[in-house]
C-alpha positions in Angstrom: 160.0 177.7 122.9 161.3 175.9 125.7 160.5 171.8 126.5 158.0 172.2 128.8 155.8 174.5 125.9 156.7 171.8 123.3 155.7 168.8 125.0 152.2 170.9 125.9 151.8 171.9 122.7 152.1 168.5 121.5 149.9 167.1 124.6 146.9 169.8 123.3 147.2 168.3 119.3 146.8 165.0 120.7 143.9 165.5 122.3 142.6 167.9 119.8 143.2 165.0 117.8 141.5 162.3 120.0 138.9 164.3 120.6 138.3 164.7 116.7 138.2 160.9 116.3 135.9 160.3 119.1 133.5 162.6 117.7 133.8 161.4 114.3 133.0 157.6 116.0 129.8 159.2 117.5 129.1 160.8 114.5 129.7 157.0 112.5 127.3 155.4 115.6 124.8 157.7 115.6 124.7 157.6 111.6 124.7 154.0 111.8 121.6 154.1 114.5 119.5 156.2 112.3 120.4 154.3 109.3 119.5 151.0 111.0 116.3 152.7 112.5 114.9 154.0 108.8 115.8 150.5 107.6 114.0 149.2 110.0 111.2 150.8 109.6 111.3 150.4 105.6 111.5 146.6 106.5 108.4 146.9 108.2 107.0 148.6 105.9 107.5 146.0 103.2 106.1 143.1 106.3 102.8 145.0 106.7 102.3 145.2 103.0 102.9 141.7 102.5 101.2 140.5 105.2 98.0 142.4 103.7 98.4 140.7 100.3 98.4 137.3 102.4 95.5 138.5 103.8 93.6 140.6 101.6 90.7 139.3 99.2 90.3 135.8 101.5 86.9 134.0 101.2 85.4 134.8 104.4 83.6 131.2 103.5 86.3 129.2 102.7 88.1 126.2 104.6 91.3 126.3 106.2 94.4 125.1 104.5 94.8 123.2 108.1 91.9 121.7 109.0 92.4 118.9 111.1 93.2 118.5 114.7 96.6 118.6 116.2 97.2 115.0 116.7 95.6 114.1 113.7 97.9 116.8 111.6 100.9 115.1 113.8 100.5 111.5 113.4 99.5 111.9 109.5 103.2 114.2 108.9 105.3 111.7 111.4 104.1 108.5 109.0 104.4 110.6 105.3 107.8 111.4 106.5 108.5 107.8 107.1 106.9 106.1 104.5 107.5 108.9 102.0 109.5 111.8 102.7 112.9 109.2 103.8 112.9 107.4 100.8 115.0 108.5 98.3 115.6 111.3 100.1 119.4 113.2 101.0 120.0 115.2 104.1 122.5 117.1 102.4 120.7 118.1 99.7 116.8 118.2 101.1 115.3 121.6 101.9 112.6 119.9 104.1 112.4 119.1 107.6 109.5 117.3 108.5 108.3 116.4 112.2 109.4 114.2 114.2 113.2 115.2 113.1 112.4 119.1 114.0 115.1 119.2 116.7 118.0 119.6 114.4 116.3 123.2 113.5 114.5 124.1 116.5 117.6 125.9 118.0 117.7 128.3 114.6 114.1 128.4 114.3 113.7 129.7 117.9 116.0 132.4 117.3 114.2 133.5 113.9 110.8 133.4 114.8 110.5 135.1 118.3 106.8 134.4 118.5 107.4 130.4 118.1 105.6 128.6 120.6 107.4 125.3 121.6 103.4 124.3 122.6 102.5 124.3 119.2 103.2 121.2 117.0 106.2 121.5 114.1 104.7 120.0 110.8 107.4 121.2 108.1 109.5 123.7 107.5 111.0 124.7 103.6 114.1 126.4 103.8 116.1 128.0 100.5 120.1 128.1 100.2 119.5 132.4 100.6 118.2 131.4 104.2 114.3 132.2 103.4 112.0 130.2 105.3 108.6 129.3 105.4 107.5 127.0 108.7 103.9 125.4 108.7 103.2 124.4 112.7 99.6 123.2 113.6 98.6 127.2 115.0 100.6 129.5 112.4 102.5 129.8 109.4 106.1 131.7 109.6 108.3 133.1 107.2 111.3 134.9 106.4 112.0 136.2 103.3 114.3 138.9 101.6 114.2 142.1 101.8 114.1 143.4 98.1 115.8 146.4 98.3 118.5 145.1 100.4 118.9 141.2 99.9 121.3 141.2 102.8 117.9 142.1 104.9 115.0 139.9 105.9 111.1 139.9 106.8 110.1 138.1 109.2 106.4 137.3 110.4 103.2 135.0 110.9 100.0 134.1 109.6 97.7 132.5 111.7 96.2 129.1 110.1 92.7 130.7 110.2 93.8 133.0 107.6 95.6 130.2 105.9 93.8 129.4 103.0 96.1 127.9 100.9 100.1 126.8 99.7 101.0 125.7 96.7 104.1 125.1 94.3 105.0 125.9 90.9 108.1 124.5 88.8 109.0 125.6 85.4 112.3 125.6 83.3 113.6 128.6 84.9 112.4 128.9 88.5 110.5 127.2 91.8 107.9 129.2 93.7 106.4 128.7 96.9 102.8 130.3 97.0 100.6 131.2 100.3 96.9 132.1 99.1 98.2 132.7 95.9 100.9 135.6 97.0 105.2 134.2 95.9 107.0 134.2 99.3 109.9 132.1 98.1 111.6 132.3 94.8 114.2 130.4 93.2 116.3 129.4 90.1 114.7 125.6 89.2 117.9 124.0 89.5 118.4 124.9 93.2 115.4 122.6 94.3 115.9 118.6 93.8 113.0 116.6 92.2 113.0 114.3 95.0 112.2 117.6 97.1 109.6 118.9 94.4 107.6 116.0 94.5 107.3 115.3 98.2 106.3 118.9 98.8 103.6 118.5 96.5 102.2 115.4 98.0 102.7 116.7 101.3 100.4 119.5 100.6 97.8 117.9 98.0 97.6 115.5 101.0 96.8 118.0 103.9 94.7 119.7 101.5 92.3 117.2 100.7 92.7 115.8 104.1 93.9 112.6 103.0 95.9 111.3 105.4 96.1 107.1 105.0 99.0 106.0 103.1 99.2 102.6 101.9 102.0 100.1 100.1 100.4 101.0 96.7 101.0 104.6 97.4 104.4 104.3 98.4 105.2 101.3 95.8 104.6 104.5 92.8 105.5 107.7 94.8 109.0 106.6 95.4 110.0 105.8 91.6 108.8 109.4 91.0 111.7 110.8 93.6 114.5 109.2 91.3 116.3 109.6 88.2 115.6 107.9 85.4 118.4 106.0 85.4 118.2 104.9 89.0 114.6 104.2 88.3 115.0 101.7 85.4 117.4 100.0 87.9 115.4 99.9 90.7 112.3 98.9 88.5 114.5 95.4 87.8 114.2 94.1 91.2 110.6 94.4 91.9 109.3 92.0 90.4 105.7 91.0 89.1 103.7 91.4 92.5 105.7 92.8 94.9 105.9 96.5 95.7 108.6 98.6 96.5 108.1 99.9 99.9 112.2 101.9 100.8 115.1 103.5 99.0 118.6 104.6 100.4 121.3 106.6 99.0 124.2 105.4 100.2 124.9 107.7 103.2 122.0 110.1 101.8 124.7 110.8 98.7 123.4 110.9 95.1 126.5 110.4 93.9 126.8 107.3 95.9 127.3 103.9 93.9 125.6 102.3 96.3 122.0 101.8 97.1 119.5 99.7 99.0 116.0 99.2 97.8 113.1 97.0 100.1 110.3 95.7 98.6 107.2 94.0 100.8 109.4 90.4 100.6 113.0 91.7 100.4 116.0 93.3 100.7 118.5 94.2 97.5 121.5 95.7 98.1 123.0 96.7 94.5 126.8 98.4 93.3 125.9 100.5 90.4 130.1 100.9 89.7 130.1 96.9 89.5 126.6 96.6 88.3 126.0 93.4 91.2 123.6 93.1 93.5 122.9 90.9 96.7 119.1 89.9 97.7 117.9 88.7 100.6 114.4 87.1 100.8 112.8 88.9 104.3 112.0 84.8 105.1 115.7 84.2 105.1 116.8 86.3 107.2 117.2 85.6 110.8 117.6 89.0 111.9 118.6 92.6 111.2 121.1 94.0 114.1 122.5 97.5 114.7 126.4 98.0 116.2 125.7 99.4 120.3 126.5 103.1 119.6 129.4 104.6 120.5 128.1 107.9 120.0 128.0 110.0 123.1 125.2 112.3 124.1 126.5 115.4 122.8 127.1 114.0 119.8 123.9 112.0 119.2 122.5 115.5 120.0 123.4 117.2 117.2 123.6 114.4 114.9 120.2 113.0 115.3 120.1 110.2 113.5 122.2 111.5 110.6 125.6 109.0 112.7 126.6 106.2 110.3 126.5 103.1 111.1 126.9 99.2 110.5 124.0 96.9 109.9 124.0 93.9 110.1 121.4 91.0 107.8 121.8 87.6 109.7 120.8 84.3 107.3 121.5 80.5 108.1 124.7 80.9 106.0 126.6 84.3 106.1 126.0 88.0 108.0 126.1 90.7 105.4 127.6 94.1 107.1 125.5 97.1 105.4 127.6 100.1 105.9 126.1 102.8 103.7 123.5 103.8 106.1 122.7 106.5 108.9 120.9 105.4 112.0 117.5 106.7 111.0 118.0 104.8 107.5 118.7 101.5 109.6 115.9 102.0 111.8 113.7 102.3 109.2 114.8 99.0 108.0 114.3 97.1 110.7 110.6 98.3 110.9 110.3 97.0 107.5 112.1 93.5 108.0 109.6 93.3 111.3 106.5 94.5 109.0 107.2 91.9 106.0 108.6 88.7 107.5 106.2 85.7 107.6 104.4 85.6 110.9 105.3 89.3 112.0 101.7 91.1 113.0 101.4 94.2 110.9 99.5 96.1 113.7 102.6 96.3 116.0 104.9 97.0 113.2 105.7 100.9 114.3 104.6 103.2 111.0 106.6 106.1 112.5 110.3 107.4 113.0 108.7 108.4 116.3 109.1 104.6 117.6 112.7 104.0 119.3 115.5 102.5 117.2 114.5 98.4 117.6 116.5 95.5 116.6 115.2 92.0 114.9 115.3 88.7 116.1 116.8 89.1 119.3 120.1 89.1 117.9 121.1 92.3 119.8 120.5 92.6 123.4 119.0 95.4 125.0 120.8 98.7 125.6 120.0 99.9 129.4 118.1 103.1 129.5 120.3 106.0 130.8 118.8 106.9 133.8 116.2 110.3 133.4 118.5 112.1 136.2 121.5 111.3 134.2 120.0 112.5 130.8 118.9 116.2 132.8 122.4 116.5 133.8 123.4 116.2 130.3 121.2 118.3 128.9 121.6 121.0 131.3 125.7 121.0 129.7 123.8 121.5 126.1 121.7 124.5 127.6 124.9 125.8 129.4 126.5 125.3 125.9 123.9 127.5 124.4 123.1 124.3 121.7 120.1 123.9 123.4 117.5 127.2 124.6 116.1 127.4 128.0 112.3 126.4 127.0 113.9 123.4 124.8 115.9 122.2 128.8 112.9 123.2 130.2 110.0 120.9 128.3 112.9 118.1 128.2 113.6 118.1 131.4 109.7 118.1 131.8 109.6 115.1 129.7 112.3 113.2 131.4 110.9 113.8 135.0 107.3 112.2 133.9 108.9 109.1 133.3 110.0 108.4 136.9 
């Protein structure tokens, strides 16, 4: 066999044996499609039949779970997640998000849930360390929840809130479950949900439920010694003394394991070391005024951190500024509203009741920050929606927002 038949020989086995492999590819892709298609379709499947369950067997005569109107249902969530959902509460280990802090899981949510509608009004969303989800908004309920023969699968869907009759919770020793007219969506081992979390949830929707929406100091003074641990509670119970309730709790930096803490009651601040066992106090008549450090944080960041940025606060008094440097901006703003509610003279109608008021400082001891100018702030967020943190409907309404205020 001479070079040139050798070198063709070899020539037609390669090819032979390319053209074996590409086959075998299509053969693996096309494989892959069907599989994909069928589990599709089994997934679907499984949706339909659940949704039917959540359906199914509904009192055509009784009320809706949300019965209330929008800004009703929005004003009532933004004040229980200031005056009881913060307090006590850990970002890092909280499964809630509660309006008005929705925008750190709007991007995710608008990928999960494709009928979202950034027109309807975020109330709260429960979300499980396996990813499942079930998102309460003033029109529907969404969830996502595993697939059970293929836990590495989801389903994803709606209910609208006419056919929401009900959601409840159940704890025991072994497990947590999150019930929608009486059908399990989300299941999980007990020890995975925090008490803190248990017990808000269930206010949350006893409240909505009976459509009690006004939350006073006696309400918060004994719902927040139900968020802690028994331990932390008999500390805290030691500085509110005969009279006085307790109105805030912080972690320090939203840590449990923190040996730090700060509790407010309705006449004054304690800040207490539970490694040294010592504690400072400070009467709400003494101080002067409660300051925040400018930010340094830029736009970008403040995006994505929203309100979760430490920072230092500051308590003024005649004789000595006390630096407070356990807490995250939405912590300190929340202080500041108290300090302005509770000091002598201070008119409890202006004192803001919700995280949506901007950040404010106390006794004009900080000056003003300028407000970036609306042009500016589009130009900025037009680099998140370029950067893909932000979606095209989110630039679009901010942008919206931004423009009405020129």
């Amino acid at each position: 066999m001479g070079l040139k038949d050798l070198f063709k020989d070899v020539t037609d086995l390669a090819k032979d044996s390319i053209d074996s492999i590409q086959e075998d590819i299509a053969l693996k892709k096309e494989e892959q499609q069907r599989l994909r298609a069928e589990m599709e379709k089994r997934i679907k499947g499984f949706t339909d039949t659940l949704l039917g369950q959540l359906t199914n067997n509904i009192d055509p005569l009784a009320r809706p779970f949300i019965d209330a109107d929008d800004a009703e249902l929005v004003a009532f969530t933004s004040n229980f997640s200031t005056e009881l959902l913060l307090p006590a509460n850990s970002a890092s280990a909280t499964k809630i998000d509660m309006h008005p802090d929705e925008e750190k899981v709007l991007k995710n949510i608008l990928k999960t849930f494709a009928t979202y509608n950034l027109q309807e009004k975020f109330l709260f969303q429960f979300k499980d360390s396996k990813e499942q989800i079930v998102l309460v908004t003033t029109t529907n309920l969404y969830f996502k929840v595993i697939f059970p023969e293929n836990t590495s699968f989801y389903s994803i869907g709606s209910l609208p809130k006419e056919k929401l009759i009900d959601i409840s919770i159940s704890r025991d020793d072994q497990q947590f479950q999150l019930l929608v007219n009486s059908v399990p969506l989300i299941t999980m081992p007990t020890a995975e949900i925090q008490t803190f979390d248990y017990v808000t949830l269930s206010e949350y929707l006893r409240r909505l439920k009976a459509k009690d929406f006004a939350i006073d100091d006696e309400q918060i003074s004994a719902f927040i010694p139900l968020k802690l641990d028994p331990t932390t509670r008999e500390i805290t119970t030691k500085f509110v003394t005969s009279g006085e309730k307790l109105v805030y709790f912080a972690w320090g930096l939203n840590s449990l394991g923190s040996t730090k803490f700060l509790i407010c009651t309705d006449h004054k601040i304690v800040l207490y070391d539970r490694e040294l066992n010592t504690d400072k106090s400070f009467s709400y008549d003494d101080i002067t005024s409660i300051s925040t450090q400018k930010s340094t944080v830029s736009f970008l960041d403040l995006s994505l951190t929203l309100g979760m940025n430490p920072n230092d606060t500051e308590i003024h008094t005649a004789a000595a500024i006390e630096t407070i440097s356990i807490l995250y901006s939405r912590e300190a703003e929340r202080l500041i509203q108290i300090y302005n509610h509770y000091k002598s003279g201070a008119s409890k109608e202006t004192a803001p009741a919700s995280s949506d008021a901007q950040p404010q400082t106390a006794g004009d001891q900080q000056a003003d920050s300028p407000q970036e100018d609306p042009i500016a702030m589009i130009e900025k967020l037009a680099v998140l929606k370029e950067k893909g943190i932000i979606s095209e409907a989110e630039f679009n309404q901010k942008k919206k927002d931004l423009l009405e205020k020129l």
